[in-house]
C-alpha positions as CSV (number, residue, x, y, z in Angstrom):
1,X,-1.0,20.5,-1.3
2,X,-4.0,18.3,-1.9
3,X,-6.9,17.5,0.9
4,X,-6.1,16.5,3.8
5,X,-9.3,16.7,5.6
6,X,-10.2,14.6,8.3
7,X,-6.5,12.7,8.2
8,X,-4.7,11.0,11.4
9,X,-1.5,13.1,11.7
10,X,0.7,10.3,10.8
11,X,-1.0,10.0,7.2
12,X,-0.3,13.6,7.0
13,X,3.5,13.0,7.8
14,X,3.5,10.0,5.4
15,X,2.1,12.0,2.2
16,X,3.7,15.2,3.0
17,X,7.1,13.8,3.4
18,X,7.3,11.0,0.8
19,X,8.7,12.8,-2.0
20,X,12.2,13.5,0.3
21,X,11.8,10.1,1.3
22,X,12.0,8.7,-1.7
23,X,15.2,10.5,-2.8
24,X,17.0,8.3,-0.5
25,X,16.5,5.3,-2.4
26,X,19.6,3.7,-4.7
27,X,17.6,5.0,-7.4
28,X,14.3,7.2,-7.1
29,X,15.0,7.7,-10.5
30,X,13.4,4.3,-11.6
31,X,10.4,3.2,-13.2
32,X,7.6,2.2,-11.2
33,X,8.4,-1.7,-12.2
34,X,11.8,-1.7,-12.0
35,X,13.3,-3.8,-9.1
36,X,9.6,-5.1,-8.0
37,X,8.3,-8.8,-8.2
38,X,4.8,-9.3,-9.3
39,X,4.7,-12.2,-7.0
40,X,3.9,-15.5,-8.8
41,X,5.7,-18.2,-6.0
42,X,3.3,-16.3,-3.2
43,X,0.1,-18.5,-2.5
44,X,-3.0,-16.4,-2.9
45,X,-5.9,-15.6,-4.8
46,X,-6.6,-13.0,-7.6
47,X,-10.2,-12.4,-8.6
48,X,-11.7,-9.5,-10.7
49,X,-13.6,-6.9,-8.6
50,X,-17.0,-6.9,-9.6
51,X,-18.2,-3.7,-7.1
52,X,-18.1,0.0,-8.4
53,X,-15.7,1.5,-5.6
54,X,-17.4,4.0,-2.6
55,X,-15.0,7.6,-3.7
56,X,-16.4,8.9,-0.6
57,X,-15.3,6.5,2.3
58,X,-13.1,3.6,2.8
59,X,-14.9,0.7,5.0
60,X,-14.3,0.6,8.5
61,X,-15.5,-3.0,9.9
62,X,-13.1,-5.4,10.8
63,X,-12.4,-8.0,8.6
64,X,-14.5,-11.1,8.4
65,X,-11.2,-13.5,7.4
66,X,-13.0,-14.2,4.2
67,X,-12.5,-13.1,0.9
68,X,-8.9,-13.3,-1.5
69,X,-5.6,-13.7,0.6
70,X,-1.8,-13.3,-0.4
71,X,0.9,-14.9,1.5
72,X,4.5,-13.7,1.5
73,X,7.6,-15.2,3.0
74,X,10.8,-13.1,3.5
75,X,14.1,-13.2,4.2
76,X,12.6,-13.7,7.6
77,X,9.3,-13.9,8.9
78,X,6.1,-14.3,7.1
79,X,3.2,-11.6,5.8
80,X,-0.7,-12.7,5.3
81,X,-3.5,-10.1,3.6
82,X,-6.6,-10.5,3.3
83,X,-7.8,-7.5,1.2
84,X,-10.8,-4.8,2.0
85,X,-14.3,-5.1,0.4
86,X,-17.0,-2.8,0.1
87,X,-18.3,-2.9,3.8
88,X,-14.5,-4.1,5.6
89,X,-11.0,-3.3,6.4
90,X,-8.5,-5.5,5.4
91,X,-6.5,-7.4,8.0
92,X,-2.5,-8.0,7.8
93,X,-1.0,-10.1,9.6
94,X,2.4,-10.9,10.1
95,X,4.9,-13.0,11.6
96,X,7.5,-10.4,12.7
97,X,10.5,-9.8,12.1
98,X,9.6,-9.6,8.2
99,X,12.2,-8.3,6.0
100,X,12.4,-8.8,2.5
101,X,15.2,-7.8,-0.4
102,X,13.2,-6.8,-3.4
103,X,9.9,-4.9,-3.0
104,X,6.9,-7.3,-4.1
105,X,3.7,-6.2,-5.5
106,X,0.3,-8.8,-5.6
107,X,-2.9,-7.6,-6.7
108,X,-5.5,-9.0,-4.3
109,X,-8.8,-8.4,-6.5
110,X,-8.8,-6.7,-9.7
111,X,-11.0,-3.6,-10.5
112,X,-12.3,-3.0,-14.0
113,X,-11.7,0.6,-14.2
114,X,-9.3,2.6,-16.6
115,X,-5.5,1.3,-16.0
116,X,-3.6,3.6,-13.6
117,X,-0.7,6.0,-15.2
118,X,2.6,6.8,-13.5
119,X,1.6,10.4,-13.3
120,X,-1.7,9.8,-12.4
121,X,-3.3,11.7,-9.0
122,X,-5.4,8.5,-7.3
123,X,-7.5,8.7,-4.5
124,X,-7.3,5.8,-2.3
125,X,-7.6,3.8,1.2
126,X,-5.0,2.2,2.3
127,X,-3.4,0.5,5.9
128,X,0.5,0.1,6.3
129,X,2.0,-2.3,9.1
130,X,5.9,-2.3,10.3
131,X,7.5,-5.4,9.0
132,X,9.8,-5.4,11.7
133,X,7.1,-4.8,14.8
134,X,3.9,-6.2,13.0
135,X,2.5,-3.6,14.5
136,X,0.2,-1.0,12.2
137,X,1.2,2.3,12.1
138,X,-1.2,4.1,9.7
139,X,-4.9,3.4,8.2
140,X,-8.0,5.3,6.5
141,X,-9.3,2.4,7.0
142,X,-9.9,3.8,10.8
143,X,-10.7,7.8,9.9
144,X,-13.1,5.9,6.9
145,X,-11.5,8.6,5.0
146,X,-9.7,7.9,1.7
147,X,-6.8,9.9,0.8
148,X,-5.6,11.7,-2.7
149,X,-2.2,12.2,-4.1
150,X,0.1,12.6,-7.3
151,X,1.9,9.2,-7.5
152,X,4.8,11.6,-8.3
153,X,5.1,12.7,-5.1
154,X,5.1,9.7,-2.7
155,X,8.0,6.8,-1.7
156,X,8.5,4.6,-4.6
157,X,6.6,1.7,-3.2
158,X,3.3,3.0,-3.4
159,X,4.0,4.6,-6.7
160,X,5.2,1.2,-7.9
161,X,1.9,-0.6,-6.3
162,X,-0.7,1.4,-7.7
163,X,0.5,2.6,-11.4
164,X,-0.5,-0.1,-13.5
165,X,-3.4,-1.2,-11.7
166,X,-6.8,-0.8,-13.1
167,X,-9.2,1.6,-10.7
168,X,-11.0,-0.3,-8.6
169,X,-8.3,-2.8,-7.4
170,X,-7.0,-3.8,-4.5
171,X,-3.6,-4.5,-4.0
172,X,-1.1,-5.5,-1.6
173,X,3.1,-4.2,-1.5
174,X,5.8,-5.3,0.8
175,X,8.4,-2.6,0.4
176,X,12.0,-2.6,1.2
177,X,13.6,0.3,3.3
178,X,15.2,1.7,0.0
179,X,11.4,2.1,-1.6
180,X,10.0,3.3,1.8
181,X,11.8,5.1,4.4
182,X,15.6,4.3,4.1
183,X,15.9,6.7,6.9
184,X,13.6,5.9,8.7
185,X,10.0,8.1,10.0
186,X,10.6,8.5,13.9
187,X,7.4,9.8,14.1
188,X,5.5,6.7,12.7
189,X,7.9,4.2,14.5
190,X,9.7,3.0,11.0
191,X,13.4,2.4,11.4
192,X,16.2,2.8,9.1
193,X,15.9,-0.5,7.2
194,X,12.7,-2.0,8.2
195,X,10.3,-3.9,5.4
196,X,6.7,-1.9,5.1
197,X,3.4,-3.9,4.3
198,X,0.5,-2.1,2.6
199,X,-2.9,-2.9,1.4
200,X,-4.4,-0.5,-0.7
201,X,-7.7,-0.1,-2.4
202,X,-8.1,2.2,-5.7
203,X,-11.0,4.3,-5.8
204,X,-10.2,6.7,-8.3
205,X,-7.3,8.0,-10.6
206,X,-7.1,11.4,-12.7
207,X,-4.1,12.0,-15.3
């Protein structure tokens, strides 16, 4: 197992269990790109990340409402993010329910480090919020400490979010059930079927 240090016990859950997760999925077998839209109809900005990410905390002050945003509207409802930055969390907001039926992928600020494999172990921050409840129901963003994991071993979405990517980005998922939890996570409030929202910031990436 890698670190888990300092962790609320939901993130715990979340990383331990995402591998099993994932094998509920149509097809867990996929590539990281297959079935998931690079969002190009969403409003939002994309800049290039110009800061040299902080590997040792992930920002805890609430978010100022500034800085790049992504807008994403589902099969019902409607999901806004405005993306991290050095010193703050990011904010999602969301008009619930949100579903969608194809996990989308939008990269909120590009980093300028070395492009993420699909093997690769990356440590990152990250906040996920129910589609269904709006409600968040895990962050790093609130311990300040980032998290570390083989993108092999985690629900396709985030595998499909991050590889890629360049380290140093930040980037923003909606996930259907089949690429999060098609069971469901009890424990973490996710029913079978409900749409996860993530944002998630790259700070490093080995392999």
């Amino acid at each position: 197992m890698l670190r888990r240090a300092a962790l609320v016990p939901i993130a715990v859950v979340m990383m331990a269990g995402l591998a099993a997760c994932g094998s509920d999925s149509d097809d867990s077998s996929a590539s990281p790109t297959d079935e998931t839209t690079v969002a190009t109809e969403a409003t939002g900005t994309q800049t290039t990340g110009t800061e040299t990410p902080d590997t040792s905390s992930c920002p805890t002050e609430a978010s100022d409402g500034s800085g790049p945003k992504w807008t994403l509207d589902g099969t019902s409802g409607k999901v806004q993010v405005t993306g991290s930055t050095a010193k703050t969390a990011p904010k999602i907001e969301v008009t619930a329910p949100f579903a969608i039926g194809q996990t989308t992928v939008h990269t909120l600020a590009e980093g300028s480090g070395p492009v993420v494999a699909e093997t690769a172990t990356v440590l990152v921050c990250y906040e996920g919020v129910n589609g269904r409840t709006g409600k968040e129901f895990d962050s790093s963003y609130q311990t300040g400490q980032p998290i570390d994991f083989p993108l092999n071993g985690v629900i396709p979405g985030f595998s499909k979010a991050i590889a890629g990517q360049k380290v140093g980005s930040t980037v923003a998922v909606a996930m259907t059930s089949a690429d999060g939890y098609a069971e469901g996570n009890p424990s973490a409030g996710i029913e079978r079927g409900d749409t996860l929202i993530f944002e998630i910031r790259i700070l490093a990436a080995q392999g």
